[in-house]
N, C-alpha and C positions, 0 to 999 in steps of 0.2 A: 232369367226364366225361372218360376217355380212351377212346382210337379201340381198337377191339377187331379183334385180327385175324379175316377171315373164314372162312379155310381150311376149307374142306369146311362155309360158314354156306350159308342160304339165297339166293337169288337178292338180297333185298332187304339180306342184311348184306353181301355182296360189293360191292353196287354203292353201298354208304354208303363201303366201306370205297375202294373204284376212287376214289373223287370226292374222299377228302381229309378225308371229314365226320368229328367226331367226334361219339360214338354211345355207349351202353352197350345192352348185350342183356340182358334180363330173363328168365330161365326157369322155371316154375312147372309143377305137375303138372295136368293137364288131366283135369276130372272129366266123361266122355261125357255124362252125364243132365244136366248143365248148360242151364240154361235161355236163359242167355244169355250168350255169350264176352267180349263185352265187360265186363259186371258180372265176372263171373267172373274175368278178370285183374285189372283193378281190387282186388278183396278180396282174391287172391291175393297180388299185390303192395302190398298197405296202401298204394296211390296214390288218390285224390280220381278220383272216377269224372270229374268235369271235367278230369281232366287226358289221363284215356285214352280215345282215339280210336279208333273203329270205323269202319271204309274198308266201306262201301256201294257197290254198282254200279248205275245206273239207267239206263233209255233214255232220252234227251232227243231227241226226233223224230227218232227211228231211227238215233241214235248213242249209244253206249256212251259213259257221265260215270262216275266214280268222285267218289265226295262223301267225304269225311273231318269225322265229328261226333262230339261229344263221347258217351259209352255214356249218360252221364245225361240224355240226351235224344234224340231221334226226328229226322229228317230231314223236311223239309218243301219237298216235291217242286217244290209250285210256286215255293221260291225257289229252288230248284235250276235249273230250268227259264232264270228269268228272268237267272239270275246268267251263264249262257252263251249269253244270248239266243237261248231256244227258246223255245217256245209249250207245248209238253206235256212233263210228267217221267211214270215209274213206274218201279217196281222192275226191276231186270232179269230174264231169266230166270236163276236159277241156273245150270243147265249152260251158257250161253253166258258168265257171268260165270267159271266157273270156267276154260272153255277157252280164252276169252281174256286173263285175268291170269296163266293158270299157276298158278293158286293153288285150293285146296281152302277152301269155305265155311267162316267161322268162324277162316281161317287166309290170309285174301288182305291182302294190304300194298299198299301205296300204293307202295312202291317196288320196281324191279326187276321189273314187270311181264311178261309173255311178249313183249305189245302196248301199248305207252306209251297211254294213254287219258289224254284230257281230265279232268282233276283241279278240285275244288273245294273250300279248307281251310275249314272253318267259322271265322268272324274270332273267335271266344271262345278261338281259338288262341293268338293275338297276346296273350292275358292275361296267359301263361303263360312263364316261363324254358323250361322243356321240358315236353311232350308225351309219350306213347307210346304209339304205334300198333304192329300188328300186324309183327312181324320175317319173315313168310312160313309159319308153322307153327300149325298151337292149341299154346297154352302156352309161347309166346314171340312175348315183344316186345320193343320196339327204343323207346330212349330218347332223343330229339334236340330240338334245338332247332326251334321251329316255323317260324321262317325257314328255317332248311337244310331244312326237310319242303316248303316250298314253293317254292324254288329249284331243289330237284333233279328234283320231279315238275310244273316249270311251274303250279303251282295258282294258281289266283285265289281269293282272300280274300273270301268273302260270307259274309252270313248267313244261312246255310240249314238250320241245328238249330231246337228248337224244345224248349220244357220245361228 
C-alpha cells in the first residue's frame, strides 16, 4: 500500500494522510437502491465481505460508541455494551449519529470524525493484514491496516459482531 495524497479527500483520508498512515482509497460507483453499503462495496471491490467493515453508531447509556464490524455480520449490542463497560447498548439515532460524525448514513468513517467518539474494532479485525472501512463518502473506502485503524481512533479490540 502507498500513502495517498488527500488534497481536497474527505475528512477521514486527510487525517490518514496528517498521521503518517499508509492507506489506499477505494472508489466504486454507488448504486442508491442498494440494500446494503456495506455488502455493496464488498462486491464492488471483489473484497471478502470479512474484510470490509461497516462503522455503526450506538448509544451505550447515553453516550455515543461507534462499533467497527465486519458487513458479513451484525453487531451485537450487548457486547458492545459490555466491552466499554455499560450496562445497555442500541442503535443510535440516525440524525444524531449523522451530526455528530459529520458523516452522512451509509458514508460515516471511523476516522476524522466531526466529534472523536468512543470506538470499538471488532477483534476478527486482527485476522486480517488489512481492512476497509468507510473513507467518509458511499462509494469510497479507505484500505489500512487494522492496527493503524485502531491507534488512530483509540479503539478497543472486542468481540462485538456476531454471524
Amino acid at each position: 500500500m502507498a500513502k495517498k495524497k488527500a488534497t481536497g479527500g474527505t475528512p477521514a483520508t486527510v487525517a490518514l494522510t496528517a498521521a503518517g498512515t499508509e492507506f489506499t482509497v477505494h472508489a466504486y460507483e454507488h448504486d442508491p437502491s442498494s440494500a446494503s453499503y456495506g455488502e455493496e462495496a464488498a462486491a464492488a471491490l471483489g473484497v471478502s465481505p470479512d474484510r470490509v467493515f461497516k462503522t455503526l453508531v450506538a448509544d451505550v447509556d447515553g453516550e455515543l460508541t461507534v462499533a467497527v464490524v465486519p458487513v458479513a455480520g451484525s453487531l451485537d449490542l450487548k457486547a458492545l455494551a459490555a466491552a466499554v463497560g455499560g450496562k445497555r447498548a442500541a442503535m443510535a439515532d440516525p440524525v444524531a449519529a449523522e451530526r455528530t460524525t459529520g458523516y452522512v448514513r451509509g458514508g460515516i468513517s471511523p476516522l476524522g470524525q466531526r466529534r472523536r467518539l468512543r470506538t470499538v474494532l471488532d477483534a476478527s479485525a486482527s485476522a486480517h493484514a488489512t481492512i476497509c472501512v468507510s473513507a467518509g463518502r458511499r462509494g469510497l473506502e479507505v484500505e489500512l491496516a487494522p492496527g493503524d485503524l485502531a491507534a488512530l481512533t483509540g479503539a478497543v479490540l472486542a468481540p462485538v459482531a456476531r454471524g
